[in-house]
N, C-alpha and C positions, 0 to 999 in steps of 0.2 A: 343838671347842674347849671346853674344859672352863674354867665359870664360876667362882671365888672370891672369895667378897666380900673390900672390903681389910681389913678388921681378920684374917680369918681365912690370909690368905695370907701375911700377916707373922706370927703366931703358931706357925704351921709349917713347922717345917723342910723344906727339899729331901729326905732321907736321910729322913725322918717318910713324906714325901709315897710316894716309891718304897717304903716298907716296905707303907702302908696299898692301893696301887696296885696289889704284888704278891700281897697277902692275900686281894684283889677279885679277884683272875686264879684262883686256887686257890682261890676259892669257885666260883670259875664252872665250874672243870673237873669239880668235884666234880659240880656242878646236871647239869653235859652228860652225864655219865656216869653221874645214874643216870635222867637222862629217857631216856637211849639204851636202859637194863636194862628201862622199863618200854612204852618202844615194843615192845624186841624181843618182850617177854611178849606186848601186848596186839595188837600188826600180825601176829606170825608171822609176817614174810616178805613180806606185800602190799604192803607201802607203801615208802618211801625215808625213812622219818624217822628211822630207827635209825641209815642210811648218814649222812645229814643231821649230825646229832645228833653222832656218834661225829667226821663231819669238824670239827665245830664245836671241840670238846674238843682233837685236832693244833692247831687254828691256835692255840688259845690253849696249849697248853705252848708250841709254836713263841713267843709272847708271851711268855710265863713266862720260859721261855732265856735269850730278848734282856734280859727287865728283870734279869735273877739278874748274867748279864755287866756291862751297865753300872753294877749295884751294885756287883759287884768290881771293876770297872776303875776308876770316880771314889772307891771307896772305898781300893785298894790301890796300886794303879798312877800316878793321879796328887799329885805332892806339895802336901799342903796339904789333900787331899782328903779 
């Protein structure tokens, strides 16, 4: 459950909130990919953290997807939205 205090959760918007939500996802993939570049250099193969690492990065585009959808669905699709 993600904490905001009340002055700050009324000063931002919904559509604010998913923009800054989705920005944190696509830093993240970014972080997974290139820790997975620097495992695969330094494990060569021994260890599972590249495996690790690279499944981490799927789940959050898998993330990514879902918030890019519900951005265009409450943005486009429903009225008033």
């Amino acid at each position: 459950m993600l904490l905001i205090p009340c002055g700050l959760a009324s000063a931002i918007a919904p559509q604010k909130m998913l923009d800054i939500l989705i920005l944190l996802v696509l830093f993240g993939i970014i972080v997974s990919l290139g820790s997975g570049l620097i495992f695969l250099v330094q494990d060569r193969g021994k260890t599972q953290r590249t495996v690790i690492s690279l499944s981490v990065r799927v789940a959050l585009a898998a993330l990514l997807l879902a918030l890019l959808a519900y951005g265009f669905v409450t943005k486009f699709m429903i009225p008033g939205g």
